[in-house]
N, C-alpha and C positions, 0 to 999 in steps of 0.2 A: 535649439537643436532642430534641426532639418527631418520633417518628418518623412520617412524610406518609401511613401509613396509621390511626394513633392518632386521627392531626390529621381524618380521615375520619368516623371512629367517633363524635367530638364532635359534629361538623357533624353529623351524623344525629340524637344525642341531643337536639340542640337544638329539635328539631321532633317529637320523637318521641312521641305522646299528643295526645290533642284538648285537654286543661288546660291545654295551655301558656301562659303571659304572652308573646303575640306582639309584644308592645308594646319586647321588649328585642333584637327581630332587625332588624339593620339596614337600612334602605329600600334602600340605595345598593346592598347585595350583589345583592337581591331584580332591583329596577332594570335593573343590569349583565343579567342574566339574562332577564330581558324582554325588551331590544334583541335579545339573540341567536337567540331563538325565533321571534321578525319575519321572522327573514331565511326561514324555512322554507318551501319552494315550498308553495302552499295551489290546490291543481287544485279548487275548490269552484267552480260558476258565481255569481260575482260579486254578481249580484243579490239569490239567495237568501240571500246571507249573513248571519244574524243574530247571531251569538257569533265572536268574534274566535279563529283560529289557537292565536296566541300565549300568549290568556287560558285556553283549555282545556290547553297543554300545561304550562302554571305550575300548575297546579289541579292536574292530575294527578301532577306531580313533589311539592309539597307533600303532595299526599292521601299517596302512597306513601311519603314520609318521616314522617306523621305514622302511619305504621301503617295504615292502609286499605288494604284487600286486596282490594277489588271493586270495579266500577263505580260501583255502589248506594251503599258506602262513603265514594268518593271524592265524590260527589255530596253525601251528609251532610254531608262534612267542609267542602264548599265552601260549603254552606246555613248551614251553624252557623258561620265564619266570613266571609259574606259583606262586613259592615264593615272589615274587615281586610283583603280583599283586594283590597275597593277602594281603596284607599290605593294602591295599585301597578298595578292590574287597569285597565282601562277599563272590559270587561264593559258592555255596551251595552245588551243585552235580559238583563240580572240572569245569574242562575247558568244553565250550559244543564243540562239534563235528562240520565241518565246513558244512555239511548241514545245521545243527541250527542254527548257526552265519549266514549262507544265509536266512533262512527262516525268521528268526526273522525279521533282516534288510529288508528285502521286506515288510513287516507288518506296517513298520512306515511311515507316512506322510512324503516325503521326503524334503519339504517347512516348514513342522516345524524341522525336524530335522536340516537344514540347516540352520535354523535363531537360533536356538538356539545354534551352535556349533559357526559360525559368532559373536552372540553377547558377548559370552563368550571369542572369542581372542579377540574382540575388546577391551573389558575392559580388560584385561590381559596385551593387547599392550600398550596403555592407563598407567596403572599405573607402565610401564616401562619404559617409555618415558617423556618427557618434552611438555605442550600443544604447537602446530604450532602457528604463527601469521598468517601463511599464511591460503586463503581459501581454504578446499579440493573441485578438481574437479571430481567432479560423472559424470560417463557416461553414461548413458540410453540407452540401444540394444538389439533386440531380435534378436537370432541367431537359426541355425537349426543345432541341434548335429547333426557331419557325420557320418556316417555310420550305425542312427538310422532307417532308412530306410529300405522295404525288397521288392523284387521281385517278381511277382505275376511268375515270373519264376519257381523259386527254393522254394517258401512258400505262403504261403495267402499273399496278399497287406497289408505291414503296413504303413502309413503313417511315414511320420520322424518326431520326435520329435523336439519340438519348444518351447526357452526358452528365457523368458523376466529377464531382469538383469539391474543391478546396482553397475557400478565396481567403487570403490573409489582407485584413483589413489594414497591417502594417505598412506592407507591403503596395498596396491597392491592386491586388492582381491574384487571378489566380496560381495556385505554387503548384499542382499535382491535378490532371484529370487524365480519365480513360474512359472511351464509350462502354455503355452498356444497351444489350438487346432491348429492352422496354422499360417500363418504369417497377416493373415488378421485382428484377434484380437488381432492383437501387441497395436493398438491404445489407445482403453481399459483400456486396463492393465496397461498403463505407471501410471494413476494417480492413479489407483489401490495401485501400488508398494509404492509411495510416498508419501500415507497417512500413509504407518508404519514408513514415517522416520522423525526423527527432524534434516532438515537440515539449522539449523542456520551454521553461517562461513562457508557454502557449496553453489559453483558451478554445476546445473547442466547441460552437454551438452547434446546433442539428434541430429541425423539425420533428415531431412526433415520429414519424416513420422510420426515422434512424435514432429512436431513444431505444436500443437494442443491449442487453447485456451482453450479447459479442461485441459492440462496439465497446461498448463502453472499458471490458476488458484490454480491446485494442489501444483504445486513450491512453490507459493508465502506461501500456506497458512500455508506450512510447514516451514516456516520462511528463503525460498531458493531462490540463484540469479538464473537467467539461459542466459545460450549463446543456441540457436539453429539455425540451418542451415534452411536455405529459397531457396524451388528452385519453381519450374510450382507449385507445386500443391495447393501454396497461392496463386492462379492467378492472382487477383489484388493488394493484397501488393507486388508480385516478383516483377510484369510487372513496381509498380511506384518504386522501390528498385534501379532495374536494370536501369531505364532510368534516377533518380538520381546518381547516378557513375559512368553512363557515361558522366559527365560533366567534361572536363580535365582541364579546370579552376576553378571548387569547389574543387576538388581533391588536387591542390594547396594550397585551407585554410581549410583543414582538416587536426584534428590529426594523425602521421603517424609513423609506426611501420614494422622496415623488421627485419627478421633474415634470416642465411645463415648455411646449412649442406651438408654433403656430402653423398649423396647416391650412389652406383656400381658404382663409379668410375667417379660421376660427382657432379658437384655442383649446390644446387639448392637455390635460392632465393625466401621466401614467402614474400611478402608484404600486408601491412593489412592500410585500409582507417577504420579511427572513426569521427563518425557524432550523437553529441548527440543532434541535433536537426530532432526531430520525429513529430512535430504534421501537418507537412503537408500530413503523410500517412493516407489517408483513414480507417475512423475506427480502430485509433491507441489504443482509449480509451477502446475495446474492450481485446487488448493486456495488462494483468495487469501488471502494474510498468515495462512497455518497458521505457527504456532511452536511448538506441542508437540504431542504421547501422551499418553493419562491414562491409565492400568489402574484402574479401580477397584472394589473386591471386599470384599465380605462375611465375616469369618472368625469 
């Protein structure tokens, strides 16, 4: 079985380079994708409008799958195959100018345009693939784009940009993000994200900072398991966590789990203690559908 981030990797090759024989990519896939970019709110005044919404954001998903890394590029890419994308395109006033391919693109909500283009390979992948038995694990992390930042040096102070996400390892890609002001309203936003997903046969993991009973709430209710990391900032569940595994004779009749890899040139062993007996933790029933303790450590 073809695993649905391989099945990605393909779908990308296929387009990848301007030589490609476009002639062997399926209209109907292309098509399917068309409809979906339609529906995109388009705040343009009406009149002015000479190049279609839709026609620029197909132009630019191609250009970027075909390798084009600029405006300018993307613009080539559309010039050097304009017969070919008329075959799908309307494109009414011919290919627009790679200012308008920038201006437009600026214009759209980038949180819808990303869930929409996301949901679209999903099902793509999906119906090229065989369903997993296995469960997928989603990751949960806000991260701060580098070099979103500016210098009160060299320009006005901008703040760096800060983005909450949800990468499916299945997948290999993120399925669902949206900016957030700082890192301080990461908390927020986790159960935010997770009332748009159905994640039945889905794992999610999380950092300490989003080991949150609203989240965790959120998981459940989206029909989803979760593993999250516990450090200080549950202060009374960490302190009785930590003082149960430090028992080196419970540790004995617990379930137990190592693997071993090799990193720069050494080896490192994780070991992992399972304890599915929880109701001696304080306010465990606050934790929805908690069933176990992990320990897991480094030796």
């Amino acid at each position: 079985m073809a695993k649905k981030s391989k099945k990605l990797e393909e779908i990308k090759s296929m387009v990848k380079g301007l030589d490609i024989d476009y002639e062997e990519i399926d209209l109907s896939v292309l098509n399917n994708f068309v409809t979906i970019t339609k529906k995109l709110d388009d705040s343009r005044v009406k009149y002015k409008i000479k190049h279609n919404m839709s026609d620029i954001v197909m132009i630019v998903l191609l250009g970027i799958l075909a390798n084009a890394n600029t405006w300018n590029e993307i613009y080539c890419f559309a010039v050097a195959h304009e017969e070919w994308l008329k075959t799908f395109l309307e494109l009414p006033s011919g290919i627009p100018s790679h200012d308008t391919i920038q201006r437009v693109i600026a214009i759209i909500n980038p949180t819808t345009l990303y869930t929409s283009t996301v949901k679209y390979l999903i099902n793509l992948i999906n119906n090229l693939t065989t369903k997993s038995t296995e469960k997928d694990v989603k990751s949960m992390d806000g991260k701060t784009i580098n070099g979103s930042s500016r210098s009160e040096a060299t320009t006005d102070k901008i703040k760096p940009t800060n983005v909450m996400s949800i990468y499916s390892h299945d997948y290999g890609m993120s399925i669902i993000q949206d900016f957030i002001e700082d890192k301080t309203n990461e908390i927020p936003m986790g159960p935010e994200l997770i009332k748009q997903l159905n994640l039945s046969d889905s794992i999610i993991t999380a950092d300490a900072l989003n080991t949150q009973k609203e989240t965790v709430k959120a998981i459940v209710k989206a029909k989803g398991d979760y593993v999250l990391a516990l450090k200080a900032n549950q202060g009374t569940m960490y302190q009785e966590v930590s003082e149960y595994f430090h028992d080196k004779e419970l540790l004995k009749e617990l379930e137990y789990y190592s693997e071993t890899e090799k990193s720069h040139s050494k080896y490192i062993k994780r070991e992992y203690y399972i304890s599915d007996n929880i109701k001696w933790l304080t306010n465990y029933k606050d934790w929805k559908n908690i069933s176990a303790t992990v320990l897991g450590q480094i030796v």
